[in-house]
C-alpha positions in Angstrom: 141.3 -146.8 29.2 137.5 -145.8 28.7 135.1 -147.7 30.6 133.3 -150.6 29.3 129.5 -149.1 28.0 128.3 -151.7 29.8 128.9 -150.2 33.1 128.2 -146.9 32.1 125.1 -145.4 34.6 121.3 -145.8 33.5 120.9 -142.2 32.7 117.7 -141.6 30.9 118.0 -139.7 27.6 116.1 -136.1 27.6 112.4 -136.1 26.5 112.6 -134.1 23.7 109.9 -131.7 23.6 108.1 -130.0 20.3 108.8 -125.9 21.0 107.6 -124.1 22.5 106.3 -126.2 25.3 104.6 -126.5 29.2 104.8 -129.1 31.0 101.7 -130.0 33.2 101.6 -130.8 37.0 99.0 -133.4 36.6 97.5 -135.3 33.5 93.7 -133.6 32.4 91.5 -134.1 29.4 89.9 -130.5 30.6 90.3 -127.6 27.9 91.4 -124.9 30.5 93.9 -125.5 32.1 94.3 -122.8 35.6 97.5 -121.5 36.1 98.2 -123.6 39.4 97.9 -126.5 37.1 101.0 -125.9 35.0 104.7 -127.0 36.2 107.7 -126.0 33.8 107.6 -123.5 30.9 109.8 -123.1 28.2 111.5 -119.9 27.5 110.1 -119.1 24.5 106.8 -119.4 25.4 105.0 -116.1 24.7 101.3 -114.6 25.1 99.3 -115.6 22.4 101.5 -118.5 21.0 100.2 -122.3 20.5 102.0 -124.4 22.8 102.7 -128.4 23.2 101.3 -129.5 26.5 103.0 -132.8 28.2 101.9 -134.1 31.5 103.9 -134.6 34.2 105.6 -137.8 33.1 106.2 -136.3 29.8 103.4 -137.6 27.5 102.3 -135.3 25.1 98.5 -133.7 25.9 97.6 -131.9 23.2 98.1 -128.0 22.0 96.8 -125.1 22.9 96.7 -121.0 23.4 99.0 -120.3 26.0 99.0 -117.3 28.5 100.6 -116.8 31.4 99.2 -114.1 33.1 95.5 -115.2 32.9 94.0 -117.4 35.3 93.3 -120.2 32.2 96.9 -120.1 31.2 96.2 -122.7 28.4 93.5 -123.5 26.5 93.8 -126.8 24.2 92.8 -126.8 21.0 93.7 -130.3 19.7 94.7 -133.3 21.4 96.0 -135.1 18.7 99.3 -134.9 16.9 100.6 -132.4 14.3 100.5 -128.6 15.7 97.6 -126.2 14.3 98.3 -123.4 11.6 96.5 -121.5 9.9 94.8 -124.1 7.6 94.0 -126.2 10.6 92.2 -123.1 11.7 90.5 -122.3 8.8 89.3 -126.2 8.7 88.0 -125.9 12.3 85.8 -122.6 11.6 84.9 -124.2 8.6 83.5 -127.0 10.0 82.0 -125.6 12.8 79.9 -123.8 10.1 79.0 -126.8 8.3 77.6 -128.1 11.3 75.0 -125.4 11.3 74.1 -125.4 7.6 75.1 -128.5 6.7 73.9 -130.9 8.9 71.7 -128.9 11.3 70.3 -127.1 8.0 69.2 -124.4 10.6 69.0 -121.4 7.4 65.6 -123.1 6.8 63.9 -121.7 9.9 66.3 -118.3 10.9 69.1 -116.4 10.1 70.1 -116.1 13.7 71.9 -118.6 15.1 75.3 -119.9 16.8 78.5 -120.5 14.8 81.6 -121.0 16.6 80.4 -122.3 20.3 84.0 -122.0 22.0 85.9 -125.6 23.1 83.0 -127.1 21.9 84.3 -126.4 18.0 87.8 -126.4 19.1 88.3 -122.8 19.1 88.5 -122.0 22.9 88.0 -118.4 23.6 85.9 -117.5 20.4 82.0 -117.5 20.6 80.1 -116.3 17.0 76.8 -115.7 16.5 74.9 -115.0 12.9 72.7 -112.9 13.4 71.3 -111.5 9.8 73.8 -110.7 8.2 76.2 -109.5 10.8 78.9 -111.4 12.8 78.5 -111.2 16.6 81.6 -112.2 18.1 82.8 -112.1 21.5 86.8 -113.0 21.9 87.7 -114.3 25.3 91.3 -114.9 24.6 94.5 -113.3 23.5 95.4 -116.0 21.3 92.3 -116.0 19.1 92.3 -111.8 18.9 95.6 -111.7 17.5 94.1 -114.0 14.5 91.0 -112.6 14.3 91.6 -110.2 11.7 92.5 -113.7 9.3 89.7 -115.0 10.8 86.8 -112.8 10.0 86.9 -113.3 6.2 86.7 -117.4 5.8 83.8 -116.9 9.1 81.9 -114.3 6.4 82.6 -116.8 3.9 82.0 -119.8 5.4 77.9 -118.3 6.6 77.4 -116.0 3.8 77.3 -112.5 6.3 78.7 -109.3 5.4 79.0 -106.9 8.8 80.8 -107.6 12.4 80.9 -106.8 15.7 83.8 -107.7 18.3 82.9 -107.5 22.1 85.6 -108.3 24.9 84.3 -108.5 28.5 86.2 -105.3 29.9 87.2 -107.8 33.1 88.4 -110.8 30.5 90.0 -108.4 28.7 92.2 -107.1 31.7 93.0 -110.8 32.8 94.2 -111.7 29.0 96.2 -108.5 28.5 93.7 -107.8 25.4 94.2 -103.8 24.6 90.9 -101.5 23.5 93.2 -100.9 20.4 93.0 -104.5 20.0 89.6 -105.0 19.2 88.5 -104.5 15.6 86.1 -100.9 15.5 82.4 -101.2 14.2 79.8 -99.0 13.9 77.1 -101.8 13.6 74.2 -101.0 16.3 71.0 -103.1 15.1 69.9 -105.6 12.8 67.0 -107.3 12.3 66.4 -111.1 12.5 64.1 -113.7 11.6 63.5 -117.0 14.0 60.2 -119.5 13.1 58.2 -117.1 11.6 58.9 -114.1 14.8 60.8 -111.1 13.8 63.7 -109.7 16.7 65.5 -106.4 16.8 69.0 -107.1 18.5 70.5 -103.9 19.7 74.1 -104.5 19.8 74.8 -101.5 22.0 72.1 -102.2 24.9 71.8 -106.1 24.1 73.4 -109.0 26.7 76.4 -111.4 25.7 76.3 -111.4 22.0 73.1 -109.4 21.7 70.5 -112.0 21.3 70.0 -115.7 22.6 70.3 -117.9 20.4 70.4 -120.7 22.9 66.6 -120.3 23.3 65.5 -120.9 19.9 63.9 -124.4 20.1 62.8 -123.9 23.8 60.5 -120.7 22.5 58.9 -122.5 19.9 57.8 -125.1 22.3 57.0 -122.5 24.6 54.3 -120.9 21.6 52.8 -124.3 21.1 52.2 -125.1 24.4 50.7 -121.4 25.0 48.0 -121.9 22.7 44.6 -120.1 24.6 46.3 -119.6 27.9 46.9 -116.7 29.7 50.7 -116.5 30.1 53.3 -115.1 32.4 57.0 -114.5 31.4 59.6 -113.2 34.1 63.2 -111.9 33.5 61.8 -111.7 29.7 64.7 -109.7 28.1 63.6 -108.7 24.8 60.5 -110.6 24.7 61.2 -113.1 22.8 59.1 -116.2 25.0 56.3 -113.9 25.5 56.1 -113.2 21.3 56.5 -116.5 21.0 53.1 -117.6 22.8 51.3 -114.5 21.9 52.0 -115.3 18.2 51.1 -119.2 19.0 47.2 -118.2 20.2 48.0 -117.1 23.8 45.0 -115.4 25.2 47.2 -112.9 27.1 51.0 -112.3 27.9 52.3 -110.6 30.7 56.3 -110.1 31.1 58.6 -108.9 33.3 62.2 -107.9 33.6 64.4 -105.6 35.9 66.2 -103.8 33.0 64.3 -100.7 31.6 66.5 -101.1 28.7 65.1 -104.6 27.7 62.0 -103.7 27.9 62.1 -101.0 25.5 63.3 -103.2 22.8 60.8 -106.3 23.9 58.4 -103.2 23.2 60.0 -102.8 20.3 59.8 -106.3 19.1 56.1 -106.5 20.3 55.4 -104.1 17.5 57.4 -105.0 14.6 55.0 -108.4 15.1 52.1 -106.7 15.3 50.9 -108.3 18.7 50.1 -106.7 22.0 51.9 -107.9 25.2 51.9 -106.1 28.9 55.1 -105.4 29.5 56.3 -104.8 33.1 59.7 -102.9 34.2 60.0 -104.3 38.1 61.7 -106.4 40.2 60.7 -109.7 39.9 60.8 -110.8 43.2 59.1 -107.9 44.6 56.6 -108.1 41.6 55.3 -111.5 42.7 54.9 -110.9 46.0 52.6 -108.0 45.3 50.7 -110.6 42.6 50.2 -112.9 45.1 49.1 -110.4 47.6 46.7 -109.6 44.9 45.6 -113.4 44.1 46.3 -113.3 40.6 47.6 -116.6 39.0 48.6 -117.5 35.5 48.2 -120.9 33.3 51.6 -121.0 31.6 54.4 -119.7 33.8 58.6 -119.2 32.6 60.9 -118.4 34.5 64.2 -117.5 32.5 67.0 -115.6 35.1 69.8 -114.5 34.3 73.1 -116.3 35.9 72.5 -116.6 39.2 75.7 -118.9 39.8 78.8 -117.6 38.0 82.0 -118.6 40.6 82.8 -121.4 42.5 83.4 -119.6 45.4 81.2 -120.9 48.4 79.8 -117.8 49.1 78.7 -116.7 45.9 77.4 -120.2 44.5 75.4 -119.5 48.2 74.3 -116.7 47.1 73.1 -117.5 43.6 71.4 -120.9 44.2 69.7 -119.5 46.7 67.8 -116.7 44.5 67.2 -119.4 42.4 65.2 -121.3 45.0 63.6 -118.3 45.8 62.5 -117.1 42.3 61.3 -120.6 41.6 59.4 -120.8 45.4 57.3 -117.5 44.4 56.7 -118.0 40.8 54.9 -121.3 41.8 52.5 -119.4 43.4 51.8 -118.1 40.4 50.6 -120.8 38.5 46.8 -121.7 39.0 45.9 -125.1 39.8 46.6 -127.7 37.2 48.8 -125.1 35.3 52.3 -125.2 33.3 55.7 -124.5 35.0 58.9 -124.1 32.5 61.7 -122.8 34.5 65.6 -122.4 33.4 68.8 -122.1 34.1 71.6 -120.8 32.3 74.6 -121.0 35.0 77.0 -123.9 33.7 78.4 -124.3 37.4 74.8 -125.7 38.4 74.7 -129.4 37.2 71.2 -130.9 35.4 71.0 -132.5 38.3 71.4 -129.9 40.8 69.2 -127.8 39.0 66.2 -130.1 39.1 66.9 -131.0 42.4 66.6 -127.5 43.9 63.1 -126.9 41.9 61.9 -130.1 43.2 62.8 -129.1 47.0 60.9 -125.9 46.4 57.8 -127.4 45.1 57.5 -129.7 47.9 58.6 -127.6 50.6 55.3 -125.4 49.7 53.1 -129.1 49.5 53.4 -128.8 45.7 54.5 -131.5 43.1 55.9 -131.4 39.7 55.0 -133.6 36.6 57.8 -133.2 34.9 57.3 -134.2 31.0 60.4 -133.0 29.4 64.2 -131.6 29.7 65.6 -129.4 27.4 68.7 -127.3 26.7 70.5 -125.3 24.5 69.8 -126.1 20.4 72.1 -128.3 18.5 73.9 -125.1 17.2 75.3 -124.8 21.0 77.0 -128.3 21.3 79.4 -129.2 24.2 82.4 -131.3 24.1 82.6 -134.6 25.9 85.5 -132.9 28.2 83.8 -129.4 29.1 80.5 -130.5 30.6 80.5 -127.0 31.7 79.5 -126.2 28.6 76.0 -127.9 29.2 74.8 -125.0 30.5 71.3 -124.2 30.3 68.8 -126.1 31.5 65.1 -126.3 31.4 62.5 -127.9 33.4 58.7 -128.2 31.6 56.6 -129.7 34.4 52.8 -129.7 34.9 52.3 -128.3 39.1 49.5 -130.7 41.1 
């Protein structure tokens, strides 16, 4: 005689999961998700694939690009229902491209600019820059270069460029198990831009990142119109583009700076193709400041533009890096004559606002100086950051007056 149903034990049904699937340890709203983070995996879970994500009681999360061997193991894409394909990922680049032209309307003023800004569009692992009319794109993750090849065409279409180039970080590409016969060939090496009025050469071969920063657009033509008359000092300049800037604006006289010999030639470069004379320095500069201020030299309008000093959270290493950012900010105060302009930046997302101005602050008092600080600015709205990756806020800059 079978027993009444009743009695039968409370046994909760299985959670029926959409394929393939991971199961987190933990519940997150984050976008990367670390390896250490992620409990059960099904079996047919491979490299590359969208997965479902549920949290540890089994609520769905979202979907993402899954990979186990990388230290993200998942990126999510979408945290609502209904799993992207490939016209949900033609709608996203779409619409990260509207953005730009669209609402931003940012052809008015340059053709150089940034299209596809990572979890920020919901594409993690893809950053695109236009930049004339080639495609700068730099893949981060297995699961956006094995649909980069569909990809490329509706980006073209969607900005109106005709030329790419693909760049994976050799490291990223180890961690992600991306192969060199992975990445799309080019034999694009320069193009010319156009950004307020300035003209920029962006050597693809010799450049940084995606070749040009884009991030700095807004932030140089402030820079000009507050250069207007003033004698001007630019250090870690890169390709020149500040110093152009406020030499173009009425500057008086630009000096720059910058370690790489390589960056200077095509600031050089750029001096010339708009016809304006800037003196250029190849040094160290650290070492270069101290000798200025051996030599009592001080400038009206100072920048200060590093590259990422702060790039891991490891204690050590975030030691390290804040603390040549004190000490690049400590001497190129020193620089600035009396009453004089101070913009400094910072383009490390792992240093908060917060943190950032609090460390410049520190080193203006602990030398009896003090900032009037009359603005904060970032990146332009071409490089917007989701509500979940403040990470992605990364660069900073302070524009203070020094008393």
């Amino acid at each position: 005689m079978s027993e009444p149903t009743s009695m039968l034990p409370n046994i909760p049904a299985p959670i029926a999961r959409e394929k393939p699937w991971v199961q987190l340890k933990t519940f997150t709203s984050k976008p990367a998700i670390f390896r250490s983070m992620v409990g059960e995996v099904s079996p047919d879970a491979r490299q590359g694939d969208v997965v479902t994500a549920y949290d540890k009681q089994g609520s769905f999360i979202g979907y993402g690009f899954w990979n186990a061997g990388a230290p993200i193991a998942l990126r999510i894409l979408k945290a609502t229902p209904g799993k992207p394909d490939d016209a949900w990922f033609e709608q996203a680049i779409r619409r990260a491209a509207a953005l730009r032209k669209d609402i931003l309307k940012l052809d008015a003023d340059t053709d150089a600019y940034r299209v596809v800004n990572a979890d920020a569009d919901f594409l993690s692992g893809l950053i695109v820059d236009r930049l004339g009319d080639v495609l700068s794109i730099e893949v981060s993750s297995i699961g956006v270069m094995r649909r980069l090849p569909r990809w490329i065409p509706i980006l073209h279409d969607a900005v109106g460029t005709k030329r790419e180039i693909v760049q994976v970080d050799p490291h990223v590409a180890r961690i992600e198990g991306i192969m060199p016969t992975d990445v799309p060939k080019s034999s694009v090496r320069f193009v010319k831009i156009k950004e307020f009025g300035m003209i920029q050469e962006v050597d693809f071969a010799e450049g940084h990142k995606t070749g040009f920063f884009c991030d700095q657009r807004d932030n140089r033509r402030r820079f000009g119109a507050l250069a207007k008359g003033l004698k001007v000092l630019d250090l870690c300049c890169y390709s020149g583009g500040f110093s152009i800037a406020a030499k173009l604006a009425g500057a008086t006289e630009v000096t720059a700076v910058d370690l790489d010999e390589k960056a200077i030639e095509m600031a050089k470069r750029n001096m010339n193709l708009n016809n304006v004379r800037i003196d250029f320095v190849h040094s160290d500069a650290f070492t270069w400041i101290r000798q200025m201020q051996k030599n009592g030299k001080t400038w009206d309008l100072v920048l200060c533009d590093p590259p990422k000093f702060v790039d891991s959270r490891d204690e050590e290493f975030e030691a390290e890096g804040l603390k040549k950012y004190n000490d690049l900010n400590v001497l190129a105060m020193q620089l600035v004559a009396p009453g004089g302009l101070f913009v400094t930046c910072s383009c490390s997302g792992l240093v908060s606002p917060e943190s950032f101005e609090d460390l410049v602050s520190k080193a203006a008092h602990r030398y009896q100086k003090r900032l009037q600080i009359f603005d904060r600015t970032g990146p332009g709205g071409d490089h917007p950051n989701a509500s979940n990756h403040p990470e992605g806020r990364y660069l900073k800059v302070l524009w203070s007056r020094i008393a």
